[in-house]
N, C-alpha and C positions, 0 to 999 in steps of 0.2 A: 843764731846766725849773726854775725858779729863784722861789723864793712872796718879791711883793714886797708886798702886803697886806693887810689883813684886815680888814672889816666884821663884827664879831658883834654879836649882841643877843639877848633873852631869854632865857640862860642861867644859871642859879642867882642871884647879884648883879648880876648883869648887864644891864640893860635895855635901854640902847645904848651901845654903846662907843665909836661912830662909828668911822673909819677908822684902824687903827694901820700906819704904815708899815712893813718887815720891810729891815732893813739888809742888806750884800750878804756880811757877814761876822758880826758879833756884834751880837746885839738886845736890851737890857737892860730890864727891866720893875722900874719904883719905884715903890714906895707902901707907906704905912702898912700896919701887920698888918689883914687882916678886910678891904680896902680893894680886892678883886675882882681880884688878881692871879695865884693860883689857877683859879680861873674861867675867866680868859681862856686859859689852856694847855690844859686841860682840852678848852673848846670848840674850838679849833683842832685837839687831838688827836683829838677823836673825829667832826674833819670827813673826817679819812682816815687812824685808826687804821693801825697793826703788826699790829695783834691786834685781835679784835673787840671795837668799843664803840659803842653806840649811843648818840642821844641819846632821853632816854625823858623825858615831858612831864611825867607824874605826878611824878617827883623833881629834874627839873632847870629847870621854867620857874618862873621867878622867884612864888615861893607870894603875893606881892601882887597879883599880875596872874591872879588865878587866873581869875574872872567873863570875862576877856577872852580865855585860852584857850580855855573851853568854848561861848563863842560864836560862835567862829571855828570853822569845816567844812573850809576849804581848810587846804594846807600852812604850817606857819610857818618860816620862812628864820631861820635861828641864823647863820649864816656865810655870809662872800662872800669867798672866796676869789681874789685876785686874781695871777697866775705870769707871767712872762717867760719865753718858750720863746728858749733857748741856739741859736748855728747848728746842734749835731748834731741836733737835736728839727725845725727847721725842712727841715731839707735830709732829714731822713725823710720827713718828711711829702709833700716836693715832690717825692721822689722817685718816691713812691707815684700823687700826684694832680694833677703836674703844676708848674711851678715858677709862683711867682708866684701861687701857690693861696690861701696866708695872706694876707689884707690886714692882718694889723696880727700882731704876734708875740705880742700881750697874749691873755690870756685870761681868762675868770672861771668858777670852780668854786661852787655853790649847796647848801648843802644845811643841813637843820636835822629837826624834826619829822614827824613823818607825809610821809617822802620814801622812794617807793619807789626811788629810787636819785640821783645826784645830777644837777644842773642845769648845764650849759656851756655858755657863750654862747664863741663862735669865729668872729670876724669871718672871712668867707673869702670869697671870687671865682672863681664857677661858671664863668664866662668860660674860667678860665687851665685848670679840671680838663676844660671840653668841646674846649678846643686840644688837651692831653694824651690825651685818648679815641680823637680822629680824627685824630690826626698816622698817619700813613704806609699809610692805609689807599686800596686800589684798591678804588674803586666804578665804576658803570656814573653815565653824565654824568645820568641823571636823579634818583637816590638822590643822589650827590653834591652836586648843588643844593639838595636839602633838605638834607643835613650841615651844608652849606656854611652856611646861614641857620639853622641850631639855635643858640639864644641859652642854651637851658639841658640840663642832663643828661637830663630826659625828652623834650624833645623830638629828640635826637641820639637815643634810645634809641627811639624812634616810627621816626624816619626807617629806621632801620637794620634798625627788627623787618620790615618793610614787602617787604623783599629775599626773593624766590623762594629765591635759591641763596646765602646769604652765605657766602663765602670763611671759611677758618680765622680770620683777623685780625679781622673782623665779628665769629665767636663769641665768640673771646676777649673782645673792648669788652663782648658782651652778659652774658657769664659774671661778667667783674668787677663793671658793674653790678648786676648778681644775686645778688653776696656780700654787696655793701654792707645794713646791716640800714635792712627799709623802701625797699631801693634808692635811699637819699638821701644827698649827698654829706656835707652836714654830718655827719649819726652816723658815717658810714664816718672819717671824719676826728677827731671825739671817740672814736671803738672807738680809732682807732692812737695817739691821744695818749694815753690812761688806762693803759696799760700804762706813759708813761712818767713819769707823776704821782708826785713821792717820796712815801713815807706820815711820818708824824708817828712819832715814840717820847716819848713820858711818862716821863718820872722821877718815883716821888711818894718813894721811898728806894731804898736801895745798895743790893746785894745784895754778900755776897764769895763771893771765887772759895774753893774748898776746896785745901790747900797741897799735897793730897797725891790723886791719882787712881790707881786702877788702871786701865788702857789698856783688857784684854778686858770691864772691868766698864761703861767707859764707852762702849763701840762698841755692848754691848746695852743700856745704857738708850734711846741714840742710838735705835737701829733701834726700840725698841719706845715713842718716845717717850714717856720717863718720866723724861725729863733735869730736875734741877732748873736754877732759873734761876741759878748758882752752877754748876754742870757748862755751864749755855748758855753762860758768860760765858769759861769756860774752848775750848769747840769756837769760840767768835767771836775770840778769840785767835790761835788754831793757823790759819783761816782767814784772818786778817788776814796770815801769814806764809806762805799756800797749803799748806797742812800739813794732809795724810791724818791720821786717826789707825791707820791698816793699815800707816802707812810706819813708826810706832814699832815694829809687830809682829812686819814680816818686814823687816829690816834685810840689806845686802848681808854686812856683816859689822858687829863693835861697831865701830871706827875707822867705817866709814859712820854709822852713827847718831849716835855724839858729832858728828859732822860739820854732820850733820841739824840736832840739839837748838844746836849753834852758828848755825848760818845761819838758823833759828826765832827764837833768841832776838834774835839783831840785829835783825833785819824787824821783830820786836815792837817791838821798844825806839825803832827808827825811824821805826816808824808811830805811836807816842807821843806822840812828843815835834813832830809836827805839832798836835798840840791842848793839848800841857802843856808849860807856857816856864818854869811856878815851883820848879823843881829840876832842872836839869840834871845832878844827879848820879845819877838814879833809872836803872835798868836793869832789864829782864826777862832772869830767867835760867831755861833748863827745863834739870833733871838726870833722869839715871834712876839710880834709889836700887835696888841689890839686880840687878834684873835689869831686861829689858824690858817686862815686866810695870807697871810704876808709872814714874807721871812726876810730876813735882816743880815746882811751877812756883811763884818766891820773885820780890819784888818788895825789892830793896833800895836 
């Protein structure tokens, strides 16, 4: 699911932005200092935050337009998120509720102030999920002629309830139905794609990683999370190379761990340099200083 662009308005400087396209690779944002460039990440980030961020009226709708917030009752839409869902996102979905389910692969995501959760408009075709319901089902010829003429999911779900004795394959169709929230195809279909929504990350400054860790000290901040964002930066590392921090601790012997801390540090250094072209001489190296106790991680 791929965000191709974005509708914001009433956000700090913000009033309307109108539509900004979101390139398929790098998306560069120009303008003067003060000139609402800020703003715009911002509200995009906190249309589907990492981490939680809201958007809250009192500090972030534009303090000019103030008289026309407080007259307004209903929600006010900050973002319209617009995504391209990829073949692995479609062929879930089709696998779930039937192929031929999406009418359109676009989608749009809603959300802004006083929203108690976001808004998804999902063009889709009941038709192709009521073929997927009643594909291979043995009914008796009279239920079956009402299947047969169900145009929509509650009325396949009418015909079906309607069965004295329904077979194992009837409950199932009624079951599924049943999970769906609301028993409606659309949310059941918004519920499976939210999960595959990327979220937004915010940069507002760097943080550094720290040069020097102890391994046991870092496995209990880990567990008791109390990691700084400087030790996160470091476990986002190690996992970028599939790297336990238990695997520095119980090593098969030292020649296995130098071995480890080699094949870590390549993985880094090659997962790197997919996003940095401007020094090709740069390397991630991790040592362990003294014992296996501390790990070393030098950027040269």
């Amino acid at each position: 699911m791929r965000l191709t662009s974005a509708k914001l308005r009433r956000y700090r400087s913000i009033e309307d932005a109108g539509e900004l396209d979101v390139e398929s690779d790098v998306t560069c944002l120009v303008g003067k200092n003060e000139s609402g460039k800020t703003a715009v990440l911002q509200a995009m980030y906190k249309s589907h935050p990492v981490t939680a961020a809201e958007f809250d009226e009192g500090l972030d709708y534009p303090s000019r337009l103030t008289r026309e917030r407080r007259k307004t009752g209903d929600t006010i839409p900050v973002s319209v998120l617009t995504y391209l869902l990829d073949d692995e996102d479609v062929g879930a979905i089709e696998a779930t509720f039937g192929t031929g389910v999406l009418a359109d692969p676009k989608v749009t995501v809603t959300t802004g102030y006083r929203f108690s959760g976001d808004t998804w408009t999902v063009p889709y075709n009941e038709t192709a999920a009521v073929d997927h319901l009643r594909d291979g089902l043995d009914l008796p010829s009279a239920t079956q002629a009402k299947v047969d003429s169900a145009s929509s999911v509650a009325e396949l779900i009418a015909a079906l309830g309607e069965m004295e004795a329904p077979t194992a394959a009837v409950t199932g169709v009624l079951e599924t139905v049943g999970a769906w929230r609301e028993q409606r195809l659309v949310l059941a279909i918004i519920d499976s794609l939210k999960s595959r929504r990327p979220r937004f990350v915010y940069f507002g400054d760097y943080d550094s990683m720290p040069g020097k860790v102890a391994i046991p000290d870092l496995i209990k901040k880990r567990d008791e999370g109390t990691l700084s964002r400087g030790e996160q930066a470091v476990l986002a590392l190690l996992d970028m190379a599939s790297v336990d921090l238990e695997e520095f601790q119980d090593p098969e012997s030292h020649e296995h761990l130098i071995r480890d801390l080699e094949n870590a540090s390549n993985s880094i250094s090659s997962e790197v340099f997919e996003y940095w072209t401007q020094n090709t001489e740069l390397a991630v190296r991790l040592e362990i200083i003294g014992s296996a106790d501390a790990l070393n991680k030098e950027e040269e």
